[in-house]
N, C-alpha and C positions, 0 to 999 in steps of 0.2 A: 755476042748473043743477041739476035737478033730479036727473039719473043720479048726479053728483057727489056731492050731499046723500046719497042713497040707499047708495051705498059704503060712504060714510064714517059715517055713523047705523047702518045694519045689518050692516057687514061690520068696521071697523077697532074702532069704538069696543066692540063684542061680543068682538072677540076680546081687546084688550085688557084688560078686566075678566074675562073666562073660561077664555078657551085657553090661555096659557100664563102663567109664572111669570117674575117682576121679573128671577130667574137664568139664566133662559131664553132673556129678551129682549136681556141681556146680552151674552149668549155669539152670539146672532146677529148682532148689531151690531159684536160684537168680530173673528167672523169674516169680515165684510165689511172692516173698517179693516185686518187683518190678511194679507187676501187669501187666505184661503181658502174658495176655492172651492166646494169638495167639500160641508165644513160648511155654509155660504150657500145652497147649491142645499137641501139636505137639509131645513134651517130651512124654507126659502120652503115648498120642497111640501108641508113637514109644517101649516104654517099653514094653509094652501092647503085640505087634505083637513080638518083640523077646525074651522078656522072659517066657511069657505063652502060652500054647499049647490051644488044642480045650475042653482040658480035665478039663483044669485050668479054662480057660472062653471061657465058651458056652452060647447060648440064655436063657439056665435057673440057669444059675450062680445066685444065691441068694446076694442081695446088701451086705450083710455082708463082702464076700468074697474080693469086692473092695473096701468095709471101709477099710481092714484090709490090703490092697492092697498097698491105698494110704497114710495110719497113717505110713506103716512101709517107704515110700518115705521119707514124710515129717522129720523121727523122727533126720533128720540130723540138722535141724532148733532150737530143744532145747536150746543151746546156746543164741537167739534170741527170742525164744517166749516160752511160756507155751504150754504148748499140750494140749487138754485135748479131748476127746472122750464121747460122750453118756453120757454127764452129763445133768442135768436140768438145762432149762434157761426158762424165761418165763412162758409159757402155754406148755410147750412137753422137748424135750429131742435133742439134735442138736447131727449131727455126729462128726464132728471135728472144733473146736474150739481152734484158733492161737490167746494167749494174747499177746501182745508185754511185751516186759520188759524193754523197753526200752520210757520213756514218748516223746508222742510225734508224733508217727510212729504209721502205721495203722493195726489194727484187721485183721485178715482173717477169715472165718465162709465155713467151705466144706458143703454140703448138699448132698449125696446121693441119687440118683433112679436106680430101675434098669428092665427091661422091657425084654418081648421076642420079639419083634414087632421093626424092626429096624426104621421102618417111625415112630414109636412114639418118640426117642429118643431127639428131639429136645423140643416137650410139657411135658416130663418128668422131663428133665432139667430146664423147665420154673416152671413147677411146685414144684421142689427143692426150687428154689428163692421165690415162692411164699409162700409154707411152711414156710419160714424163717421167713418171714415178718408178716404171720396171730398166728405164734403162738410166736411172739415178742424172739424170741432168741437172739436180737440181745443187749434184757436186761443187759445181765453180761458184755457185753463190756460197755456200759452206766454208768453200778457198779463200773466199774474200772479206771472212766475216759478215756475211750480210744475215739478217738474224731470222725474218719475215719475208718470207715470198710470197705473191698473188700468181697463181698459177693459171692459167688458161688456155683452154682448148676451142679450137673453132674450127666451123664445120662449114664448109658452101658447097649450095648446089646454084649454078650459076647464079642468079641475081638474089634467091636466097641463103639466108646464115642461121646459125645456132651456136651457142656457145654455154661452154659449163666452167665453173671457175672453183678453185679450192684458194683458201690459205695454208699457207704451210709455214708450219714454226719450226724452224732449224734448231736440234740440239749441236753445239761444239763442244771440244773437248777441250 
């Protein structure tokens, strides 16, 4: 897949040696396990505006590009969670899915949108979360006992983002 190679060769592995610092990287990672938000949003589009060009992400960047964008962010977390990408849960197919490995601690679930229309970016996002919920993806954490999901939808339009987050408390049976 050539798009894929292309992300990950000129977009992830660049920023990683340039943009930002080992404490930097840290602190974004820490603020996604932590669930904050605010800090997580702030990170991404900081990445966003200094590691990619117009060429990288544009109004018609196709959402894959930021899947691929943000699996390669996250894949520092391994240690702490399962990864897993574009698997079936439920009724469809979730973009990134954070198991804990840890019993106890909470899920994370990314959802993807991606739009040319930047005043849409905030009902795209909404509609991420809503996906989540109508096609039950939040099944496989339920399978695995995991008790607490932070749910999150995110939205680009090229070099900008929007994101809306739920918690969700899982009942078992």
């Amino acid at each position: 897949n050539k798009e894929v190679g292309f992300v990950y060769d000129d977009i992830v592995d660049d920023w990683f040696s340039e943009a930002i610092s080992i404490e930097s990287y840290d602190s974004f990672v820490r603020s996604l396990v932590d669930g904050d938000m605010e800090k997580f949003e702030m990170y991404i589009t900081s990445y966003i505006m200094q590691s990619g060009s117009y060429f990288d992400f544009n109004k018609n960047t196709p959402e894959q590009v930021f899947h691929v964008f943000i699996l390669g962010l996250v894949v520092g977390l391994r240690g702490e969670y399962y990864i897993r990408s574009n698997q079936e849960s439920g009724l469809g197919r979730f973009d990134v899915v954070m198991l804990p490995k840890q019993s106890g601690r909470a899920g994370i679930l990314l959802e993807f949108k991606a739009t040319d229309d930047p005043k849409k970016l905030k009902a795209k996002a909404k509609e991420g979360l809503k996906q989540v919920k109508d096609k039950q993806y939040l099944e496989l954490f339920r399978q695995q006992g995991v008790k607490d999901v932070l749910a999150i939808g995110l939205a680009f339009c090229g070099k900008q983002m929007c994101l809306v987050s739920e918690k969700v408390l899982l009942e078992h049976e």
